[in-house]
N, C-alpha and C positions, 0 to 999 in steps of 0.2 A: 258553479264552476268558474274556475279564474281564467278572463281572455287572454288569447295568446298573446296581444302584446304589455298585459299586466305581467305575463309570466318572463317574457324579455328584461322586463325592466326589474322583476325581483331578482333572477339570475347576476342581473350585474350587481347586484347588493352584493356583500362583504360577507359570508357567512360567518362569520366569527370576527369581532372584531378587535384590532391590536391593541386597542385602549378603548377604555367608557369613554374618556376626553377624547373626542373625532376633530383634530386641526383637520384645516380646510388654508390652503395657499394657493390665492386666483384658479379653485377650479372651478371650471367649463359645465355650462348646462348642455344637453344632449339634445339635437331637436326629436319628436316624434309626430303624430300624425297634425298635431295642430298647438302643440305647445313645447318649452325647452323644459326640461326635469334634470335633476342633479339629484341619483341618491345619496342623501346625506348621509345614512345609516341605520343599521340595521341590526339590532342585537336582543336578544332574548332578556326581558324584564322580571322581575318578581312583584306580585303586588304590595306596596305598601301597609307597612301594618300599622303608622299611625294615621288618623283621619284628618285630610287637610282639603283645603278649597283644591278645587280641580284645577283649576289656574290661578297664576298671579303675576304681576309684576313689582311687587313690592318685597323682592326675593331678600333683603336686609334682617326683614322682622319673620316672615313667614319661611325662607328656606336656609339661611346661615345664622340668625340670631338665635332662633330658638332653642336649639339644639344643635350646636354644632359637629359634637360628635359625629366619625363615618358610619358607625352601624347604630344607626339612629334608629331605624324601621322604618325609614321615608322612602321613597323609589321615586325616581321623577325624570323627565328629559325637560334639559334646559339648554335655550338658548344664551350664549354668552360670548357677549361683542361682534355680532356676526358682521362683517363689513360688506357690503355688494359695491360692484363697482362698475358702470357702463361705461361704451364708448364715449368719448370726446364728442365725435359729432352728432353723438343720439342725444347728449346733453345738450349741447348749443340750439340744436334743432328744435326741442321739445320746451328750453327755456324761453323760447319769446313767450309762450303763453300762460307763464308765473304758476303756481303753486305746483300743486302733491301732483307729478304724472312722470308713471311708470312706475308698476307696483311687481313688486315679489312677494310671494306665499310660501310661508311655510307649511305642510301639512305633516302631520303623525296620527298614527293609526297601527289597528294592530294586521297584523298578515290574514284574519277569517275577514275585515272591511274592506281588503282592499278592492273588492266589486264597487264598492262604496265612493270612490272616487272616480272621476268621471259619470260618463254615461253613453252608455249603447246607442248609435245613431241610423238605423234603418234604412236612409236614403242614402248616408254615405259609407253603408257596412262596414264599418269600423265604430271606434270607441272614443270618442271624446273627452277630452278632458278640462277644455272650456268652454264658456257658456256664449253663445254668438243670440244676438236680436232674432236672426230665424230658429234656433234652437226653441230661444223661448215662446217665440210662440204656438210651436208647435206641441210645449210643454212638457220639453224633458227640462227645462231650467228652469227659475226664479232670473224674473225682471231684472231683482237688483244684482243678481248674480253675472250680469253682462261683464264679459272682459275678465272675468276671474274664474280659479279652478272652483270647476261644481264638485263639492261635496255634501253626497245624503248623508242623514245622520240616521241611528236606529229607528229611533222614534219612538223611542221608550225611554229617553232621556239617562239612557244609560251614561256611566260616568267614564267608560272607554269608548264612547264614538268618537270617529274619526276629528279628530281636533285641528284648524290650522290660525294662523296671524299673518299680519301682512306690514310689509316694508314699503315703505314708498319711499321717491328718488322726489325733493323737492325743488322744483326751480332746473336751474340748469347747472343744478351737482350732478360730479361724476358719480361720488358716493353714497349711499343709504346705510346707516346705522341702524339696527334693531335694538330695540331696548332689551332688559335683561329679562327674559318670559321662564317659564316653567310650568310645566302639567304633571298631574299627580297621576301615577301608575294605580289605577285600583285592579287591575286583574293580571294575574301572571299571562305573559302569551309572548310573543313573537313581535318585536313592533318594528314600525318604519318610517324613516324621517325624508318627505320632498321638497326638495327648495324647486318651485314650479312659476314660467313667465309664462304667461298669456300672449302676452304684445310681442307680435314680430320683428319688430325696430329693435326690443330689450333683450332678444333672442342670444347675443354675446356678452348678457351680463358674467361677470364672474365672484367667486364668493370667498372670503377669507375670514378666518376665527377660529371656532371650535363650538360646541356641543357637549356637552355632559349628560351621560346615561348612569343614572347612581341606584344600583339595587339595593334593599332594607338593610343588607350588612357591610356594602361598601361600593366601591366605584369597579369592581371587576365582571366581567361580562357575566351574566348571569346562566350561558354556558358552561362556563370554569367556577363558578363561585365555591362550587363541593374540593376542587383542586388541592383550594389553600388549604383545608382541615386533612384533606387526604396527604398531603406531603407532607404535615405536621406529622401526623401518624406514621406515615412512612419512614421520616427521619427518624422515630424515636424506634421502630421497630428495628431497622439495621443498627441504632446505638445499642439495643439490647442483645441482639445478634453479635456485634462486636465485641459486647462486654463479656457474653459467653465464649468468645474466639479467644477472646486474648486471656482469661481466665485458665482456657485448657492449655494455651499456648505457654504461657508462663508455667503454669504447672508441671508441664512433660517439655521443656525447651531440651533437655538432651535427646530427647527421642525424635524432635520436629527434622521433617524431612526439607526437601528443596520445594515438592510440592503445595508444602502448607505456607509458605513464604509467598508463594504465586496468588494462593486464597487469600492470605491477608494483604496481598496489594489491591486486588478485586474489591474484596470487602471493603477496603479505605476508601476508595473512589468511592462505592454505592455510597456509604454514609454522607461525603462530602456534596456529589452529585443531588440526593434531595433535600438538603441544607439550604443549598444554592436556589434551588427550586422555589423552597419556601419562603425563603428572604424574598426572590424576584414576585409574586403573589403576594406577598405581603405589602408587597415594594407598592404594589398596582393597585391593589384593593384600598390603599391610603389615600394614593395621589391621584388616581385614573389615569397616570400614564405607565406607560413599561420601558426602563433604562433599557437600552440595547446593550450594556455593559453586562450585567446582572444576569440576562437571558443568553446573550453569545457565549459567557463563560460556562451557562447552567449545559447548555446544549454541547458544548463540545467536552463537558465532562462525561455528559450521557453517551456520547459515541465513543471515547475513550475507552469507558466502563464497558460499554456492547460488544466493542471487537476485542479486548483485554479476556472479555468473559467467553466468546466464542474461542480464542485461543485457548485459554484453561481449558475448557471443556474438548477442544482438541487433541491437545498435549495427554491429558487424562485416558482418551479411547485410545490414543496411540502407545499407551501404557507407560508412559515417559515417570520414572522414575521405581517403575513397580516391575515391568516385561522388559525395559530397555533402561538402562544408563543416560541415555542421551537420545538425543532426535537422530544424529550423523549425519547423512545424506539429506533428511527432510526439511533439516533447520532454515535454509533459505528459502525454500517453498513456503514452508508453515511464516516466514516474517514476510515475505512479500506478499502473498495470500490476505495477512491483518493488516499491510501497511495500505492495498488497494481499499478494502473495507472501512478501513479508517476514511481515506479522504472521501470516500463517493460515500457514508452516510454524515459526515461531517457538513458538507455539502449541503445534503438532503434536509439534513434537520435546521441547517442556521436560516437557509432560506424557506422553508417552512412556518417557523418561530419569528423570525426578522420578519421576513416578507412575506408572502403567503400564495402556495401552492395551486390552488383555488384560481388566482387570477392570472396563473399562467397558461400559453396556450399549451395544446393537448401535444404538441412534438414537445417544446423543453419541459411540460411535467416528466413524458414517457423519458427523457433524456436524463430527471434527476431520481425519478424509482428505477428503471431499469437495470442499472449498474449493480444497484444495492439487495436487490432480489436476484440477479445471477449471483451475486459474493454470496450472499446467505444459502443458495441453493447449493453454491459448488460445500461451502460449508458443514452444510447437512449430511450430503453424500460421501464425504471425503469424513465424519465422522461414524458413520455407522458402520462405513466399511472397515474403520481401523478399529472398531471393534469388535467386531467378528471376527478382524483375526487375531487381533488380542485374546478373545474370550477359546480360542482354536487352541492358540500357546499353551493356553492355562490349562487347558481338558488334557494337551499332549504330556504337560509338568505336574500334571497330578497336584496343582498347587489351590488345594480347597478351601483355602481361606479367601486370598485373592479370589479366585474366582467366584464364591460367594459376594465378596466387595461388587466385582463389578457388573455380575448380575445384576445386583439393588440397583445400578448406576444404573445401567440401559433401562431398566425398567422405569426409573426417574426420565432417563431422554425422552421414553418411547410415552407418559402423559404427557409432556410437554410439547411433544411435537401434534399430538392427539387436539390437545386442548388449542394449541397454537393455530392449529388449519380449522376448526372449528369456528376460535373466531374471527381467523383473519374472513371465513364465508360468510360468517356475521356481518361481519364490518362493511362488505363488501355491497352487502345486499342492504346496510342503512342508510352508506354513501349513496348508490343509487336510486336511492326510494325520495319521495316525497319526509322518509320519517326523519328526516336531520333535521327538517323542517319544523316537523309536530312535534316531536320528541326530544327536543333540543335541550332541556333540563339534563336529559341522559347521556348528552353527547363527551361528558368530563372523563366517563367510564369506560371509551374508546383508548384514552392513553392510562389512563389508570390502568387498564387490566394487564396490559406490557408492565405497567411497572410492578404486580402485585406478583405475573407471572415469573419476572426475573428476580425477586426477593424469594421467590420458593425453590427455584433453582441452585439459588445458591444458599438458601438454607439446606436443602438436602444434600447439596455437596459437603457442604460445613462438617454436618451432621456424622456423613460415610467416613471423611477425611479427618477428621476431628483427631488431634494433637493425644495420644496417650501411648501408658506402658508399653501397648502391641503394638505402637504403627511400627515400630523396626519390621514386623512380621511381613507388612504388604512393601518394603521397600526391596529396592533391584538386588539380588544379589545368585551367586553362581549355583550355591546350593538351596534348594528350597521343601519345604516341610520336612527336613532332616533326612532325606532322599534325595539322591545324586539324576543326574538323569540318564548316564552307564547301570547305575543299579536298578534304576525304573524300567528300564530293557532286559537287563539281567531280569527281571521277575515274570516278565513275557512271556518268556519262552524256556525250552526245557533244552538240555544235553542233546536229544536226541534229534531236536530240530536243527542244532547247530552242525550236529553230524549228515543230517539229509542233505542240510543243503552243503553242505563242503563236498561231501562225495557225488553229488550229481555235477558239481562245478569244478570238480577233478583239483579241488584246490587243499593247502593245509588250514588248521584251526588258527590261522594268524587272526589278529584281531581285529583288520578290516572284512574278513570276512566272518566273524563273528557279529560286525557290528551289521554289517548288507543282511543277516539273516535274522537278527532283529529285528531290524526295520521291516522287512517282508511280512514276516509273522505279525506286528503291528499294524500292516498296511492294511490287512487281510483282517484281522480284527474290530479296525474301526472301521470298514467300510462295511459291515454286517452288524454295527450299533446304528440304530434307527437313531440316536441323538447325537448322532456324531456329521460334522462338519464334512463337505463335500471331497471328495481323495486329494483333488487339485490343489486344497489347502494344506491338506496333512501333507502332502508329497513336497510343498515349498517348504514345510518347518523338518522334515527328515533332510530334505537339502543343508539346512542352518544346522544340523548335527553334525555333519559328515565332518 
């Protein structure tokens, strides 16, 4: 089992990290029970698939000459230029007595070692992580191990035990150079990099450079590695989506409604959206770093695309071009509604991808999801309700094509909101587990599934709405299935009914009282169809007749 303050200090690791290359500028070691620790980094590795020395320093010939290619098959964590730098007065102090004094450690290892470092101390129930003269000889350490992190090794000479090197501060420099090191990845897992002082004097050293984490096909975290092929595919699946949109489009452009003009702005963004994606992955997986340029733009295409696509999908239940003409009244609701959506997950997602979520505290994370899960909530509700009574309209208008259409539709909402709460309970239950941890290979599949889910959304829309001879049929218009909706009442009811009820209401056959005894004999019909919609809905759409 991992001690609780091994598990403090994993926590503050990086869960994902923004680039393979980890710049470091004068950060600070952290003290703990008996030593400073800086974690350097922390990122899921692949093992290497060619065979190289486990270490080296001679990284010319053995890790850039050889093969320089990035998807080489090499895997490796490399140190590169690290600078450390102590105080002024630890240096003058420590210089009168000439040479190598005051050392820093590097250690790497993978996340199942990390009991592996330090050592459980009895008398001082805690966990140690350097090695003191009474330690050893009470023999939890090695001799030579005085003043330095104790690290056990497997002991089976395995080629992932915990690995570390060390910097020394010579004379009375402020600075220590490490030379340029490297360790070969041979097993996929979880690894961790400690820049670790012993000495209490060296306790404020601080560290600046960077680190390179290079997995067999490039410099992308080994996390996201699956990302880059997945957005390749993604792009090319919405270019084929596109090529069939604009195929039908061009085909029937006399017949395309206002609706389909709204799909193919949707459509343009998704396609541009993971273009963007795949260039910035590609961007990453070359150089080990990620432009904030590339990703800020990728990100606020994707919330663009999100609330553009929740709109459509609005507009659509609110029958907007097929039940209705126009929004009227709703139009400033339905744009102020996507314009809050827009900034609160623009927000969400640049400082997510920018910065990261993870190391914010638990009020401004709840301050940057909360906003964006009421907008999506009001969202959800404020769609399903507008199609109920859209789908109301259509049972009143006898209009059995449309309503056909938008049947298939809700049926399309009602998997995607299935599959959506499904796995946002997923998601939920991996974030919380130890398994982001273990199962970290897996974790690409967390945003991949959003993306794979909102490609099928709007394929299915595509698909309902798709540009031909018939769409005139589903557009707005006064008459529909060649049936008035005076004559759709006129078939109601009979003569005799129009005579009941005028002579109980002492009134003539005028035509509003013709038309109130319609509507009656209707009212009374649909509220004895077991599929018919609640009275208080029929009785708003007889209001919308009068």
């Amino acid at each position: 089992a991992v001690a609780p303050p091994l598990l403090l200090w994993l926590t503050l690791a990086p869960t994902l990290a923004r680039a393979s290359a980890h710049a470091y500028a004068r950060d600070s070691l952290y003290a703990t029970n008996d030593a400073a620790i800086l974690v350097a980094g922390a990122e899921g590795v692949f093992a290497s698939r060619v065979r190289l020395e486990r270490e080296t320093t001679d990284v010319r010939k053995r890790w850039l000459g050889a093969n320089p290619r990035v998807a080489d098959g090499r895997a490796y964590v490399r140190l590169d230029a690290l600078t450390f730098e102590r105080p002024r007065e630890t240096a003058r102090a420590r210089g009168a007595t000439g040479g190598a004094d005051g050392l820093v450690e590097a250690a790497t290892f993978k996340r199942e070692d990390v009991d592996r470092i330090g050592v459980w101390d009895d008398e001082a129930g805690a966990r140690k992580f350097c090695c003191t003269g009474d330690m050893a000889k009470r023999g939890l350490c090695e001799k030579g191990e005085v003043g330095r992190l104790v690290v056990r090794g497997r002991g089976d000479g395995g080629a992932t035990s915990p690995w570390k090197t060390e910097i020394w501060f010579e004379g009375d420099d402020v600075e220590a150079r490490s030379d340029v090191q490297a360790v070969s990845v041979r097993e996929t897992g979880m690894y961790y990099m400690w820049f670790v002082v012993c000495d209490p004097e060296h306790a404020g050293v601080t560290v600046s450079g960077r680190t390179l984490w290079k997995n067999p096909d490039g410099y992308l975290p080994g996390a996201k590695t699956a990302l880059l092929p997945f957005y390749g595919f993604a792009a090319m699946a919405y270019l084929g989506l596109g090529f069939a949109w604009a195929m039908a489009y061009v085909g029937n452009w006399r017949h395309v409604l206002e609706l389909h003009n709204c799909i193919t702005v949707v459509l343009a963004l998704s396609m541009c959206e993971t273009a963007v994606w795949y260039f910035d992955y590609a961007n990453w997986n070359a150089t080990g770093y990620r432009p904030y340029v590339f990703t800020v733009v990728a990100v606020l295409l994707g919330s663009l695309r999100t609330t553009l696509s929740r709109t459509l999908v609005l507009m659509m239940s609110m029958g907007y071009g097929v039940v209705r003409p126009t929004l009227g009244g709703l139009n400033a609701k339905v744009v102020s509604l996507s314009v809050c959506y827009l900034f609160s997950t623009a927000v969400k997602d640049v400082v997510e991808h920018v910065g990261s979520v993870d190391d914010l505290k638990p009020g401004a994370r709840l301050f940057l999801v909360l906003p964006v899960s009421v907008f999506d909530s009001v969202f959800l509700i404020w769609i399903f309700n507008s199609l109920s009574r859209t789908l109301t309209q259509l049972v009143l208008r006898q209009q059995k094509q449309k309503l056909s259409l938008y049947r298939a539709f809700t049926n399309l909402l009602a998997a995607n909101v299935v599959l959506s709460v499904g796995w946002l309970a997923y998601e939920m239950w991996f974030k919380s587990t130890d398994m982001i941890e273990e199962k970290w290979e897996s974790v690409w599949m967390l945003t991949a599934f959003w993306q794979a889910l909102s490609f099928g959304l709007l394929a299915g829309i595509c698909f309902l709405w798709r540009p031909a001879s018939e769409s005139t049929q589903y557009a707005y218009s006064e008459l529909a299935n060649d049936i008035s909706e005076d004559a759709w009442w006129g078939e109601l009811i009979t003569n005799d009914d129009i005579e009941q009820f005028a002579g109980s209401s002492k009134m003539s056959k005028s035509p509003r009282v013709m038309n109130s005894a319609k509507k009656t004999r209707a009212m009374n019909d649909f509220s004895l169809d077991a599929d018919a919609d609640s009275a208080a809905e029929i009785e708003m759409e007889m209001g919308k007749i009068d």
